[in-house]
VOBANU-849871 format. One record per atom (N, C-alpha, C, O): atom name; x, y, z. Coordinates in pm, whole numbers, plus 32768, in hexadecimal, padded with zeros to 4 digits. Example, Ala and Ser with C-alpha at 12.3 -4.5 7.8 and 13.67 -1.06 7.14 Angstrom:
2
ATOM  at    px    py    pz
ATOM   N  8527  7DC7  830C
ATOM  CA  84CE  7E3E  830C
ATOM   C  8528  7EB6  830C
ATOM   O  8590  7EB4  834E
ATOM   N  8505  7F1F  82C4
ATOM  CA  8557  7F96  82CA
ATOM   C  850A  8003  8313
ATOM   O  853D  8072  8324
This chain:
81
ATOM  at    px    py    pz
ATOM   N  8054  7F8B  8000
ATOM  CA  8000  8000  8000
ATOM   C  8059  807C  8000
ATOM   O  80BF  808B  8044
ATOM   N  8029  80CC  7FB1
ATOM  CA  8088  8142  7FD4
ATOM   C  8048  81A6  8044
ATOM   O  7FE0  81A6  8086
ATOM   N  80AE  81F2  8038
ATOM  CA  80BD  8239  809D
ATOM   C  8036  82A7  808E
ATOM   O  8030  82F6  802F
ATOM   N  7FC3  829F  8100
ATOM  CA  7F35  82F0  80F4
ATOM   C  7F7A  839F  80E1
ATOM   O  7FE6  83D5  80F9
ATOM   N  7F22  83BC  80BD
ATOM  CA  7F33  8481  80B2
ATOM   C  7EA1  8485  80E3
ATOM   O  7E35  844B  80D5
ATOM   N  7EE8  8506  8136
ATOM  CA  7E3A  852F  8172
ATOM   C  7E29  85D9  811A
ATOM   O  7E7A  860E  80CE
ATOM   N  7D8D  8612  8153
ATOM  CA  7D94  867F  8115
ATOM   C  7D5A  86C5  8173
ATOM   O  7CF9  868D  81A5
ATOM   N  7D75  8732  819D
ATOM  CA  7D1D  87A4  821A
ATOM   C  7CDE  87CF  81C2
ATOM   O  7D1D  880E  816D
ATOM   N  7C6C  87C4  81B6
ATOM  CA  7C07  8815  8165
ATOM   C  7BDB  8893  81AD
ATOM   O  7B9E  8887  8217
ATOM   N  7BF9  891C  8173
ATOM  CA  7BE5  8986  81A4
ATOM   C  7B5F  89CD  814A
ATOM   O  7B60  89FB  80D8
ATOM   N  7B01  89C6  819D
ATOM  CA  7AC4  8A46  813F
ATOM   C  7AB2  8AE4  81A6
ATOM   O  7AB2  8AF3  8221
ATOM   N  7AAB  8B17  816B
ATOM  CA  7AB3  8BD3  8179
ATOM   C  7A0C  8BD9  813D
ATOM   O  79ED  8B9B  80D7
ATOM   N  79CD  8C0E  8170
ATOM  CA  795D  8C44  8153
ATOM   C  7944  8CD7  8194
ATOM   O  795A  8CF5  8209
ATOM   N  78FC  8D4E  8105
ATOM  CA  78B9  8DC6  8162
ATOM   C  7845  8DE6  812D
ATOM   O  7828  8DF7  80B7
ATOM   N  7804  8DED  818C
ATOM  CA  7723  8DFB  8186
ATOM   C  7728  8E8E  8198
ATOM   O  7757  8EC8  81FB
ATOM   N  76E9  8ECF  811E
ATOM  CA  7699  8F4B  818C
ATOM   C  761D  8F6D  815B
ATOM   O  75E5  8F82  80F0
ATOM   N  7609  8F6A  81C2
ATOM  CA  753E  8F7F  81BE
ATOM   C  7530  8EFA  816E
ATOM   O  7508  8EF0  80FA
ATOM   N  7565  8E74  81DC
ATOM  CA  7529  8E20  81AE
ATOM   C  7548  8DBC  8102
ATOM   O  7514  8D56  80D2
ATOM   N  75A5  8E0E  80D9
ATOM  CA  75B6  8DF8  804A
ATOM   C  765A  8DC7  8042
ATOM   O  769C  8E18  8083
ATOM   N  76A5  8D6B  8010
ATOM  CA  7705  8D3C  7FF5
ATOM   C  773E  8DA8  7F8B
ATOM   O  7717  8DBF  7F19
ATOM   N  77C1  8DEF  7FE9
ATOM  CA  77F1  8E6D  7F7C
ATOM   C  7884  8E47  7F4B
ATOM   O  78C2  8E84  7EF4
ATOM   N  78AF  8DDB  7F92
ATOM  CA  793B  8DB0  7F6E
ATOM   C  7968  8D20  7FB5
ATOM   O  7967  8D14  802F
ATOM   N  7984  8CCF  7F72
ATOM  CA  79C3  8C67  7F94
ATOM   C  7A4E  8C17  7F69
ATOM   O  7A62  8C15  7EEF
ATOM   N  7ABB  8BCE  7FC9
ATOM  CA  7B0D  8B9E  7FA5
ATOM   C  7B0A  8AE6  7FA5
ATOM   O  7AC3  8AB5  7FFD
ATOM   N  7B3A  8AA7  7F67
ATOM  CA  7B41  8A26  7F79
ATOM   C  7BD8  89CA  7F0A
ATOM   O  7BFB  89F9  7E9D
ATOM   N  7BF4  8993  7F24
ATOM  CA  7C64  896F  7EB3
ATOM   C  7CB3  8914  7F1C
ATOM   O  7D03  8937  7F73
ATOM   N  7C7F  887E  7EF6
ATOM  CA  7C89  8803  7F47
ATOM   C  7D41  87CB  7ECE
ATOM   O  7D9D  877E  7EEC
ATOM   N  7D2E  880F  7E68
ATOM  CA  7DDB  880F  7E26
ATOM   C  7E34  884B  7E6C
ATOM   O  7E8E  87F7  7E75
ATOM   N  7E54  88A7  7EA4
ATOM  CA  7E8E  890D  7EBF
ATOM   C  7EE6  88C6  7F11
ATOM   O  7EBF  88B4  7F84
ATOM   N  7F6E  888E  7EEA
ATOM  CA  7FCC  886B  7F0F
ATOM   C  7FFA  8884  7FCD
ATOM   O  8044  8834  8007
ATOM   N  7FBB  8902  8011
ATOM  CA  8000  892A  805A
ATOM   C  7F93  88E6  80BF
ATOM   O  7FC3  88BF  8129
ATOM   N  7F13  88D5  80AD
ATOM  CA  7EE2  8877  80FE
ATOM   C  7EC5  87F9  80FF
ATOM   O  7E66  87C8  813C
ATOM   N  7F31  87AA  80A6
ATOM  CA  7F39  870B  80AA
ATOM   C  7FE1  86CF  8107
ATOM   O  8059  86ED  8107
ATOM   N  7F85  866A  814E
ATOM  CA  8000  864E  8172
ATOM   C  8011  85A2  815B
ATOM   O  7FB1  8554  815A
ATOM   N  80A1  857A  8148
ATOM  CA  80C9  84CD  813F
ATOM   C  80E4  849C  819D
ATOM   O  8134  84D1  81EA
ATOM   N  80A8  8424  81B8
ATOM  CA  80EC  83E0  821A
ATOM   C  812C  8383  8205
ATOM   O  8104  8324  81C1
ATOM   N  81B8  838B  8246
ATOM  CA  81FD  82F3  81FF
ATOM   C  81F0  826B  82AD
ATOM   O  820F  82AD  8311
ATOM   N  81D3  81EC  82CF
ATOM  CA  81C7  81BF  8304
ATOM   C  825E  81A5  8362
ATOM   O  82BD  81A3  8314
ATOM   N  827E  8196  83CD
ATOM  CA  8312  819B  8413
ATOM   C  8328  812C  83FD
ATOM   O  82D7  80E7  83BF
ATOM   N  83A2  80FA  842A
ATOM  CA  8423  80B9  8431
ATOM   C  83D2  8057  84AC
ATOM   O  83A8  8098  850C
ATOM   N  83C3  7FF1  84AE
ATOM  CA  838A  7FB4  853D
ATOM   C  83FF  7F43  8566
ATOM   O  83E3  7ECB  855E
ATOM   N  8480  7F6E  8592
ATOM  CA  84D2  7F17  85C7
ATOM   C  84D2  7F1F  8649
ATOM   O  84D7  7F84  868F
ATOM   N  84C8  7E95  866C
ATOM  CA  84B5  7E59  86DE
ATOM   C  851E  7E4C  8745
ATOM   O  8561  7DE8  872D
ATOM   N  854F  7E9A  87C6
ATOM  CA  8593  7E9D  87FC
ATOM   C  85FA  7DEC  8808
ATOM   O  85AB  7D91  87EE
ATOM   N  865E  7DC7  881E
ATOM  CA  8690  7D48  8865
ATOM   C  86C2  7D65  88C8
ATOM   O  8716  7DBC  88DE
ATOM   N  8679  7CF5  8930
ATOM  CA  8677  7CFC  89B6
ATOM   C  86DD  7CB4  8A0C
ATOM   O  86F3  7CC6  8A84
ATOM   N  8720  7C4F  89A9
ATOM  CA  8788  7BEF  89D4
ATOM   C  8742  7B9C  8A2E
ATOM   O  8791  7B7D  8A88
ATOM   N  86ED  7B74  8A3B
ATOM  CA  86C9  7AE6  8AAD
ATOM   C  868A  7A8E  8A37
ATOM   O  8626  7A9E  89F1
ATOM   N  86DD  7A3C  8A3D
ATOM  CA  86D6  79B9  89D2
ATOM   C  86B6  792A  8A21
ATOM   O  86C6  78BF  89E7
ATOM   N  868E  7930  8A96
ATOM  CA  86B1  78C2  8B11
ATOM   C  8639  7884  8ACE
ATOM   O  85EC  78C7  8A88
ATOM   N  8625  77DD  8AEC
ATOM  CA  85C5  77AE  8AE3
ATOM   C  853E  77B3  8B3B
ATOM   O  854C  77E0  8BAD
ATOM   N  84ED  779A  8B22
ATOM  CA  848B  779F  8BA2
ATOM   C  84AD  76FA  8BDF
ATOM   O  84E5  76EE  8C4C
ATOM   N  848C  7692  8B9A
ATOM  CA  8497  7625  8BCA
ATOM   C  84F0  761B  8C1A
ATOM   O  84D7  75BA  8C61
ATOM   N  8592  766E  8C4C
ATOM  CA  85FA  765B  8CAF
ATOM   C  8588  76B6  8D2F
ATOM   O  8597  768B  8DA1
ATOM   N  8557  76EA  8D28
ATOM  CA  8511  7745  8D80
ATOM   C  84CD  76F7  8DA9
ATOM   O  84FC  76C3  8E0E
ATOM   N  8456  76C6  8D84
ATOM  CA  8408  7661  8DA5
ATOM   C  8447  75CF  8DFD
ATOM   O  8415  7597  8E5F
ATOM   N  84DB  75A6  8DA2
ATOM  CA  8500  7555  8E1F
ATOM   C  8548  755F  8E79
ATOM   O  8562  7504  8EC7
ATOM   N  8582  75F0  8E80
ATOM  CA  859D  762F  8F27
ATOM   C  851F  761A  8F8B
ATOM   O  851E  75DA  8FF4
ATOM   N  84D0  764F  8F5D
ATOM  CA  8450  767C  8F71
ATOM   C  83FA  75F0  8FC8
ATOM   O  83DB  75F6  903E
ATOM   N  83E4  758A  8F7B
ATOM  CA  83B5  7504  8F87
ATOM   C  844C  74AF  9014
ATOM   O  8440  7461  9073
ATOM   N  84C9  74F7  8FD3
ATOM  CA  8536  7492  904E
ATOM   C  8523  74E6  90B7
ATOM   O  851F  74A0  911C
ATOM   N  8513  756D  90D7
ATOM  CA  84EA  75B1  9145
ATOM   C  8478  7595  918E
ATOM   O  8476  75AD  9207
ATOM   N  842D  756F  9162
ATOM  CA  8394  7566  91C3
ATOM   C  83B5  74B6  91C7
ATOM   O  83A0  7498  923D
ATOM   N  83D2  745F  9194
ATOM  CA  83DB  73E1  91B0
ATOM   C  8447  73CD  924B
ATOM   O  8424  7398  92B5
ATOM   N  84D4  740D  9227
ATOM  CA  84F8  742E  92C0
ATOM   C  8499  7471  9332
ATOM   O  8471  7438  9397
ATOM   N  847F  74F5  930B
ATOM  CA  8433  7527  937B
ATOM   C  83CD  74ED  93D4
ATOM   O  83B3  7507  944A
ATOM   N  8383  7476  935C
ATOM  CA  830E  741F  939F
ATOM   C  835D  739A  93F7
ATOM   O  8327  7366  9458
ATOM   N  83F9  736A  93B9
ATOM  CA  843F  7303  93F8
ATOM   C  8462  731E  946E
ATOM   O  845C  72C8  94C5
ATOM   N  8491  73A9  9488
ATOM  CA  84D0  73D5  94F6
ATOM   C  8432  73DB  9556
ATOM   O  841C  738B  95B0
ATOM   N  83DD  743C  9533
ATOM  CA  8347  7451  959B
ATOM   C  8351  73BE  95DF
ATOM   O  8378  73AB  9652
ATOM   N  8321  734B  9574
ATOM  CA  8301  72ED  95B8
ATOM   C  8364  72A2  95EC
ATOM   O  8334  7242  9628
ATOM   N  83D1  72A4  95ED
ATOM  CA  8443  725B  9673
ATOM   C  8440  729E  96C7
ATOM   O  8467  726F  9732
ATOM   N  8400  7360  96C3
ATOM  CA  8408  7368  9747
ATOM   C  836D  7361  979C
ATOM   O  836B  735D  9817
ATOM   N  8306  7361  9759
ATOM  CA  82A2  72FD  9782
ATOM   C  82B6  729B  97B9
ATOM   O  8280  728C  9826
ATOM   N  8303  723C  9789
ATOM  CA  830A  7183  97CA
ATOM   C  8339  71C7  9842
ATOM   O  82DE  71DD  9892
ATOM   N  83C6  71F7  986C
ATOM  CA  83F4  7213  98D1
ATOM   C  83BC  726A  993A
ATOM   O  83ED  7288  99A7
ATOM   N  8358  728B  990A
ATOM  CA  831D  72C0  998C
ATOM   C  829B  726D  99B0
ATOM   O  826C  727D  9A21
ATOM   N  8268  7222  9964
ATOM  CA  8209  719B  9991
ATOM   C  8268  7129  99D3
ATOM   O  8244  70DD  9A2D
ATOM   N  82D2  712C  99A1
ATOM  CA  831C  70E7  99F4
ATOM   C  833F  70FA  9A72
ATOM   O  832E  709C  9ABF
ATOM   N  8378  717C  9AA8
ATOM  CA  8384  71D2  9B0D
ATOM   C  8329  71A5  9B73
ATOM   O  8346  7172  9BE0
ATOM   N  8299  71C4  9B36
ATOM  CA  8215  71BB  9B93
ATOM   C  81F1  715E  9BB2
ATOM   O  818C  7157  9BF8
């Protein structure tokens, strides 16, 4: 697609007594068109390339300890008692 052009359409109008005595309009007129060209859309790089799946099995070996450790120290205090 190319690039859209817009146009400010100006009109100038003068009434007197009601009566249209002068008007401007001229949708050509170079000085009220403008182009738009669309930007550049480059995408910053963020440098984190890590997998998720290593995350996930930190993630999964952390809570599997945390629950190993809770419950030995559960036994030991039913034991205790």
């Amino acid at each position: 697609m190319a690039n859209p052009r817009y146009y400010k359409c100006e009109v100038i109008s003068y009434y007197l007594d009601h009566r249209l005595v002068a008007e401007h309009k001229d949708k050509d007129d170079k000085d009220q068109t403008v182009t738009v060209s669309k930007p550049a859309l480059d995408s910053p790089k963020t440098g984190d390339e890590s997998s998720l799946l290593i995350w996930i099995a930190i993630a999964a070996i952390a809570a599997g300890l945390g629950g190993f450790i809770t419950a030995r120290e559960v036994r030991k205090r039913k034991d205790r008692d």
